[in-house]
N, C-alpha and C positions, 0 to 999 in steps of 0.2 A: 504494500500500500504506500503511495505516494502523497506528499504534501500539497495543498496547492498550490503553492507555492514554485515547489517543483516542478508540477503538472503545468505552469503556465508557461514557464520556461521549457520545456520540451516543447507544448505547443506552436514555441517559435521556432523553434530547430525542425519540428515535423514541419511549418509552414516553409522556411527556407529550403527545407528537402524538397517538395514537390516543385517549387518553383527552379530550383537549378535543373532537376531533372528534366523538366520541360524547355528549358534555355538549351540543355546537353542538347537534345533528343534534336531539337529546333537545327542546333548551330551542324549535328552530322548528318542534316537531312539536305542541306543545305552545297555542301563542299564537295569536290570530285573526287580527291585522293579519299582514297580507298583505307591505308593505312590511317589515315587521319578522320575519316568516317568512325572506320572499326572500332578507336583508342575513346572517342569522344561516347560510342553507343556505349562503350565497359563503362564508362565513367557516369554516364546517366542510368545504367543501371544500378552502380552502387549507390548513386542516390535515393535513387526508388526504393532499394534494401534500407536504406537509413530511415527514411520514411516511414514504412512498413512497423519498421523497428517501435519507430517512436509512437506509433499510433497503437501498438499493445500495452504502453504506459498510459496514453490519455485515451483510449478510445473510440478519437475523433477522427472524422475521414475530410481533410481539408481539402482545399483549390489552391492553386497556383496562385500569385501574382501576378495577374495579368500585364502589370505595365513593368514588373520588371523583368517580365520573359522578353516583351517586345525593346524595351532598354537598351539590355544588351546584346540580345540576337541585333538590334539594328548599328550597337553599337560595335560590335565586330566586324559587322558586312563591310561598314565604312571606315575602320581605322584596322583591321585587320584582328584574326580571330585571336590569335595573342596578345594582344592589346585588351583586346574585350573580356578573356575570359581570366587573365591575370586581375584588371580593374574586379571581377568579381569576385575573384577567389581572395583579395587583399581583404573584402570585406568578411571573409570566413575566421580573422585574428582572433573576433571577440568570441565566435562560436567556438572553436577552438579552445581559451580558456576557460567559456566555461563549461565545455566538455569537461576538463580536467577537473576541475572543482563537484564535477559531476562524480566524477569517477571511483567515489568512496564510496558511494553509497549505490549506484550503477555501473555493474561490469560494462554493459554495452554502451557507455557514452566512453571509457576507456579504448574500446576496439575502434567504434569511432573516429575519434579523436585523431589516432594512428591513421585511419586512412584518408580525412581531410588534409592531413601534413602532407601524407604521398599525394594527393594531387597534384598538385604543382609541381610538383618532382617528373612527373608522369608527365604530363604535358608540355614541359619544356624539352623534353628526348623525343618528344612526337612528334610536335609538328617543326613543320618545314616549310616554311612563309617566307613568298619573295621577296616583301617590300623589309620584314628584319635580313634577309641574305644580304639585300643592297643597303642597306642602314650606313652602312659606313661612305657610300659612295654622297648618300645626301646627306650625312654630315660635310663632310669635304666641301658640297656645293654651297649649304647654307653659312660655315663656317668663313669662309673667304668671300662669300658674298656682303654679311655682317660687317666684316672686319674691313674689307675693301672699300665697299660701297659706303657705308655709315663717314669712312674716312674720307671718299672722294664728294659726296655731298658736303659734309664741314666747311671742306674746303672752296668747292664750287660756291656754296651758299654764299660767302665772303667774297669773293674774287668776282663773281659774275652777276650778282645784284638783280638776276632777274627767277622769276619761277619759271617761266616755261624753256628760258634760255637752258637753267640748271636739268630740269627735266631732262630736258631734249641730249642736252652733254653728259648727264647722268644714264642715259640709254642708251645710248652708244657703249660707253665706257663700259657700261653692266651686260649688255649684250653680246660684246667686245672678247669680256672674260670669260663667261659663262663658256662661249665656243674654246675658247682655249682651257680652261678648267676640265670642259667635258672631253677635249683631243685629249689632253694630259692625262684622267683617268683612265682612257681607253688604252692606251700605252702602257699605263704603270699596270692595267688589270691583266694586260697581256703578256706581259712580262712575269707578274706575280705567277703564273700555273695556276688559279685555285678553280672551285667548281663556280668562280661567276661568270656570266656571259659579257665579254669586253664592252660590247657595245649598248648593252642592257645599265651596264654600270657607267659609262658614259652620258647616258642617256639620264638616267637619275641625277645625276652631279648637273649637269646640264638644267635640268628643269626644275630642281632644287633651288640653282641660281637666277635663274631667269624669273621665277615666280616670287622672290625674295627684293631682286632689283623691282618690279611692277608694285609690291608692297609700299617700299621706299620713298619712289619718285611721285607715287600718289597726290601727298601735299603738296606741292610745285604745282600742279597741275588746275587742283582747285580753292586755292587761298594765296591772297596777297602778299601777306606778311611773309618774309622770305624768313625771317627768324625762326616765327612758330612754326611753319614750315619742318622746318631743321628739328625742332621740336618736337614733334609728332612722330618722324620720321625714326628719329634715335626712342620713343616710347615704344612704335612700332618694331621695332628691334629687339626692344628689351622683351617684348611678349612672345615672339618669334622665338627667342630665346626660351622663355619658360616654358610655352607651350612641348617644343618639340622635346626639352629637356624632361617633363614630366612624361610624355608618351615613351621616351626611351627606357625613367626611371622603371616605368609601370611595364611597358614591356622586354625588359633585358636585367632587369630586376638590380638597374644601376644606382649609385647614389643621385641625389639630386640637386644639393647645394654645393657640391663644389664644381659640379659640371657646369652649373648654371652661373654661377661669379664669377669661374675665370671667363666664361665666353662674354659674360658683360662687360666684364671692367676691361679684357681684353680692345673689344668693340670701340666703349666708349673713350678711354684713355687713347686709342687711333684718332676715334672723328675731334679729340680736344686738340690732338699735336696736328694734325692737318690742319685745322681751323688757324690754327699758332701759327705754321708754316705761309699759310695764304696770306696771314695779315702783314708778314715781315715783308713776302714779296710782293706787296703791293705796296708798303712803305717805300721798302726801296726800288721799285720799279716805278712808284708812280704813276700807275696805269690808273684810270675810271672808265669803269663801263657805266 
């Protein structure tokens, strides 16, 4: 006999059981690879046994969570399914301990417990997603895109006094790289031996920088103030920055603050000595545009 206490607490555990199993079931119905079908159908099944499990302590025969089946089934389609089902299993910490806290008084929240931790375990030796194979190639692109571009605007902004002028020189220039960023990757992939496709990885670096430059030159395009401009641009960065750094943390199960400070301070310590750089030579050059 159970507490209610108890009993309400499993209820949550039986409610998060059918709902992942239904996210499981969702996300291997979903995908071509066959291995990666197979490993997600075991895995919604053990859910379903978790379930089961729990629902001989309370009784009760629950429904899924409708919206957070559809959550993360849509948030995998679109950020990739390691992404998606890493962001969900990170939410399994708290069920986890207190499986453990369970565990004195229920053998089966101990057996549990053990096979929650193996998920992740399990899943990361599974799957085999293109867009983490090339991760590294759009680091590279958005990395030197950051650091480039953030420094070449500083400096345009100063020097050229106009927004569509800086725009337009800011496109080129980010355009510019981008094709040589993505030659260069094609080269070093081909050189490397590994299992990427040269031009696959070319292609990522490439459209990493080019979509990064378009972010950029935005302000230019539509506000006066060449300042704020410059402003927004370098804000725009900084999110750039965090965003991609949390989808890495979340799926590659990296840290997150110190990936994320060096690319900033990196960044912006660039676009302040470029800005420093323009203003000298145009003292001593004497130019007005």
């Amino acid at each position: 006999m159970i507490s209610e206490t108890v009993r309400n607490t499993l209820l949550q555990f039986q409610k998060n059981e059918i709902t992942e199993y239904y996210i499981y079931k969702k996300l291997a119905a979903s995908i071509k690879d066959e291995n990666n079908r197979r490993i997600l159908g075991k895995i919604a099944d053990d859910e379903k046994r978790h379930y089961e499990t729990w629902k001989t302590y309370t009784g009760a025969d629950l429904k899924p969570s409708r919206w957070k089946v559809w959550k993360y089934y849509l948030i995998a389609r679109a950020l990739g399914i390691t992404f998606g089902i890493k962001l969900m299993e990170k939410g399994e910490g708290t069920a986890q301990i207190n499986y453990h806290e369970l565990g004195d008084s229920l053998n089966d929240a101990k057996l549990i417990a053990q096979e929650e931790l193996a998920h992740e375990e399990a899943l990361i030796a599974m799957i085999d997603e293109e867009r983490l194979k090339y991760v590294g190639s759009v680091v590279l692109g958005l990395n030197d895109a950051l650091v480039e571009l953030t420094g070449a605007l500083a400096g345009f902004t100063l020097a050229l006094q106009n927004g569509p002028l800086i725009a337009l020189t800011g496109s080129i220039t980010g355009i510019a790289a981008a094709l040589s960023m993505a030659a260069s990757e094609y080269l070093s992939t081909k050189a490397e031996k590994t299992d990427k496709h040269p031009v696959k990885a070319s292609i990522y670096t490439g459209i990493a920088y080019i979509c990064t430059v378009i972010l950029l030159i935005l302000p230019y395009l539509f506000l006066n103030n060449i300042y704020l401009s410059l402003g927004i641009s370098l804000t725009a960065a900084i999110v750039v920055i965090a965003v991609f750094n949390y989808y890495i943390s979340v799926a590659k199960d990296e840290p997150f603050a110190n990936r994320f400070w060096e690319m900033t301070i990196l960044s912006l310590s660039v676009a302040l000595f470029s800005f420093f750089i323009a203003f000298l030579l145009r003292q001593f050059l004497g130019i007005e545009i």
